[in-house]
Structures are given as structure tokens and as C-alpha cells.
C-alpha positions in Angstrom: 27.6 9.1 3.2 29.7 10.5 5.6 27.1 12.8 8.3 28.1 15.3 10.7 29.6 14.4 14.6 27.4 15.0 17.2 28.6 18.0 17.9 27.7 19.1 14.5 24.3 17.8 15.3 23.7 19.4 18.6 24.8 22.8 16.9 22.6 22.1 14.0 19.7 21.4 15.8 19.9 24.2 18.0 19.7 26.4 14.9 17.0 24.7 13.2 15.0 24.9 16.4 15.7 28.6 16.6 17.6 27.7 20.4 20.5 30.0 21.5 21.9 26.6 22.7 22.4 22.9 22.5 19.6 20.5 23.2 18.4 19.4 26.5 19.5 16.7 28.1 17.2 13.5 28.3 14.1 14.0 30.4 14.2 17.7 30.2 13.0 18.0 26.3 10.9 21.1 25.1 8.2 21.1 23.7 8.0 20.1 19.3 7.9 23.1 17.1 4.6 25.0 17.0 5.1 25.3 12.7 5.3 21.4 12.8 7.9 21.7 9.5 8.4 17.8 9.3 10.4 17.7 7.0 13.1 20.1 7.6 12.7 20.3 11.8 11.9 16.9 12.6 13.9 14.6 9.6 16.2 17.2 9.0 18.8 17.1 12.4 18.0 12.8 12.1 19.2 12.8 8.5 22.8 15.4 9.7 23.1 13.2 13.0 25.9 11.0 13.8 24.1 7.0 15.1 24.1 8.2 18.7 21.2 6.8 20.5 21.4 9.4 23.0 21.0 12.6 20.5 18.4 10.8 18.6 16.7 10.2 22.1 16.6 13.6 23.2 15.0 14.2 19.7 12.5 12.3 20.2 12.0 13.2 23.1 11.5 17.1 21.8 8.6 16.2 19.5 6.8 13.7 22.1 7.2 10.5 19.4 5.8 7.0 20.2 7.6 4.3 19.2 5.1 1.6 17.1 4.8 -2.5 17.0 6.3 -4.4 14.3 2.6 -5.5 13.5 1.7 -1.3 12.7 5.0 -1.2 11.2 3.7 -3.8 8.8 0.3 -2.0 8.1 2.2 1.5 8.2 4.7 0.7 5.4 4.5 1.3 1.6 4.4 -2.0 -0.2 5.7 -0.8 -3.6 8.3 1.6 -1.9 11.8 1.1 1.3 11.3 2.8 4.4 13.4 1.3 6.7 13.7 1.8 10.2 11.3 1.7 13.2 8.0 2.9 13.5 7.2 6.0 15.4 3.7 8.2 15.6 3.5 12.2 16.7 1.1 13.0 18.7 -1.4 15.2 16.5 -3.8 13.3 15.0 -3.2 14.7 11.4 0.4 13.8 11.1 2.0 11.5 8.9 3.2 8.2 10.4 7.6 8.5 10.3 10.3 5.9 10.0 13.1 6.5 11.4 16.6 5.0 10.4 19.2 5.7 12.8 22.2 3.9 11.3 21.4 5.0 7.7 20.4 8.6 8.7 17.0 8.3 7.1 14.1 9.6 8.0 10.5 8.6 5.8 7.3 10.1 6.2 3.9 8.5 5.3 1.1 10.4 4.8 -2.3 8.9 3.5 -2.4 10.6 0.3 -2.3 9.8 -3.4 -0.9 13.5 -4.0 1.9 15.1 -2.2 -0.3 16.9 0.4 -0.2 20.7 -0.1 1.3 21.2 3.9 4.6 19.9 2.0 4.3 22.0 -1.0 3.7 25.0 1.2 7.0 24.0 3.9 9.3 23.2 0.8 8.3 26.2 -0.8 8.4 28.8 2.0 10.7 27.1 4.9 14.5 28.3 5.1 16.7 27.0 7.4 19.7 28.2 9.3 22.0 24.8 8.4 24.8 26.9 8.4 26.2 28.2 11.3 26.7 32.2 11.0 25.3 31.9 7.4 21.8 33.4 6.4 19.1 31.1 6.6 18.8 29.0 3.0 15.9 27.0 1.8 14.7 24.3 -0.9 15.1 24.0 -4.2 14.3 21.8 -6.8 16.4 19.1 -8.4 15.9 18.2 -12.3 17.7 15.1 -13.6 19.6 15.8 -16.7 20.1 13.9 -20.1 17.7 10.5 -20.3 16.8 8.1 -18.5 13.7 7.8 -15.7 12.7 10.7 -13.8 12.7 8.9 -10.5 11.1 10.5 -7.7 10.6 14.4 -7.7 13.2 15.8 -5.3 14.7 18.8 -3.6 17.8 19.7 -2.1 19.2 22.4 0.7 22.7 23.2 0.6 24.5 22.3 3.9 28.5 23.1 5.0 31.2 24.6 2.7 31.3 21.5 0.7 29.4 22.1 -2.9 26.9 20.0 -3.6 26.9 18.3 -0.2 23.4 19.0 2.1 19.6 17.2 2.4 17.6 15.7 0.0 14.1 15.5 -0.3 12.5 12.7 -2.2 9.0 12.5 -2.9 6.8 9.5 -3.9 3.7 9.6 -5.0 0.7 7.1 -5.4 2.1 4.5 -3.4 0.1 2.0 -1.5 -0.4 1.2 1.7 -0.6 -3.1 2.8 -4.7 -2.7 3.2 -4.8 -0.9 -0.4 -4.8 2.5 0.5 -3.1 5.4 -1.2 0.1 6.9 0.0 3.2 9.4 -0.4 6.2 8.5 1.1 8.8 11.4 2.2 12.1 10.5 2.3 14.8 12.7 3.9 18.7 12.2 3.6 22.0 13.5 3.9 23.2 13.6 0.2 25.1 14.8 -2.2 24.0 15.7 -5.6 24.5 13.2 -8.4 26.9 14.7 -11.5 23.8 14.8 -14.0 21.5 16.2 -11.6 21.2 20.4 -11.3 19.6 22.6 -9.1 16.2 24.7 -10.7 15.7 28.1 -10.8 11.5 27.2 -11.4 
């Protein structure tokens, strides 16, 4: 999946960040979000980014993230479910652990919960975002699978650029487990486009 230049980015995240302008440079990074919207103002401008280390940096940078050891990598990961990347921790002491993908433009949340935690019910349900420049702010919406098969994982999607069907997904799965035998649900977060037997729900 082709994802945006950084230029793209830098425009992007200035939106979603509610900035007049582009981010900071290294060093001089504001402060994260007060509404701490993980999924759409922390995965969101990873999953549109180009692989430059330098605008992921300043990212990072913004919401104060610690990079973790392989060894809580290991402990921090799903072992029935992928999510790549490296380990990082926020600072707040409620947040879910995130993996963070640079290459692949995937960003995964872990949060210790059997059940999708009602912080990203409310965000998905409520949050609208500003992905496209001069646009009106748009927001989530459901995706159903059509015709048989499995269900997979429940997912949403916001629309992003001219191009139909083209934006973020959001992927959720539940009742996963963690290595010591905890419960889990992963987030995942991705630039995408939607599948042909895939639709968008008005519910």
C-alpha cells in the first residue's frame, strides 16, 4: 500500500493535531494531545507517513514515547495475534502498550483487556478528523464483510484523499492473550483500502 510523502504527513499531522503548521523540528516537540485519541492522533499520522525516521522521530517525540527491550517486547506481545514492530510505552500509566512499524506503516495497540475497552468505543464513535485538507472534518465508520466466509476482526474505516475507498482502517481483536496468560485486545491501525466485498455501515 502506497502511503502519503512526507509532506503529505507533515500536513496531515498538523491537521489532526489541530496546528496551523507543520511539526516541530526534533528537540522542540509539544506536548501529546490532552484528549489522548490513540487511535486516530497517535496511529493515525504513523499509519499515512512515508518510512522517514526523522518524521516518525519528531512524532514520538510529541507524545513523550519510550522505546522498550526486546525481552518486554516479548512479554508485551499477543501470542495468538502479529504486531510487528518495536516496542514503545506512553507515559500515563493507563495506556495501552504500542507497536510501532515504521516500514509497514502499522501501528498496534495492546491494551489488557478481554473486551474492547469502552475509551475506544467512545473515540471511534465520537472522534472526527480533519484527514482532508480544506474538507470538513470526517470520522469512523463501520465495516461489514459481505457474502460468506469468516467475519475476521471487527473493523472501521475513515475515508482519506479523493481516491474512493482509499483511507485508515481500524482492526480490532478481541480476547487475545498475552505470553504470561493474560487477556488482551490488540488495535491495529493501517493505511488501506477497502476490500471489493467489504461496505461501509450506516449502524
Amino acid at each position: 500500500m502506497k502511503r502519503v510523502s512526507t509532506l503529505g504527513f507533515a500536513a496531515i499531522l498538523a491537521l489532526i493535531l489541530g496546528t496551523a503548521s507543520a511539526p516541530p523540528s526534533l528537540g522542540a516537540a509539544d506536548p501529546a494531545p490532552a484528549s489522548k485519541a490513540y487511535i486516530g492522533q497517535f496511529c493515525g499520522p504513523i499509519a499515512l507517513s512515508d518510512s522517514s525516521t526523522g518524521s516518525l522521530m519528531q512524532h514520538l517525540g510529541q507524545w513523550d514515547m519510550k522505546a522498550g527491550t526486546e525481552a518486554d517486547a516479548y512479554e508485551a506481545r499477543p501470542q495468538d495475534a502479529d504486531a510487528p514492530g518495536q516496542l514503545f510505552r506512553f507515559p500515563d500509566k493507563d495506556a495501552p502498550t504500542v507497536f510501532v512499524d515504521r516500514r509497514r506503516g502499522v501501528c498496534t495497540l495492546v491494551y489488557p483487556s478481554q473486551r474492547t475497552p469502552p475509551a475506544i468505543v467512545g473515540e471511534l464513535a465520537t472522534e472526527k478528523l480533519p484527514a482532508n485538507t480544506g474538507a470538513p472534518p470526517v470520522g469512523w465508520r463501520r465495516v461489514k464483510k459481505i457474502g460468506f466466509g469468516p467475519p475476521g476482526p471487527i473493523r472501521y474505516f475513515l475515508k482519506v484523499g479523493e481516491s474512493q475507498g482509499f483511507g485508515l482502517c481500524t482492526a480490532i481483536f478481541e480476547d487475545l492473550r498475552l505470553k504470561d496468560g493474560s487477556p488482551a485486545t490488540m488495535v491495529r491501525v493501517s493505511a488501506c483500502r477497502l476490500a471489493p466485498d467489504e461496505m461501509i455501515s450506516d449502524g
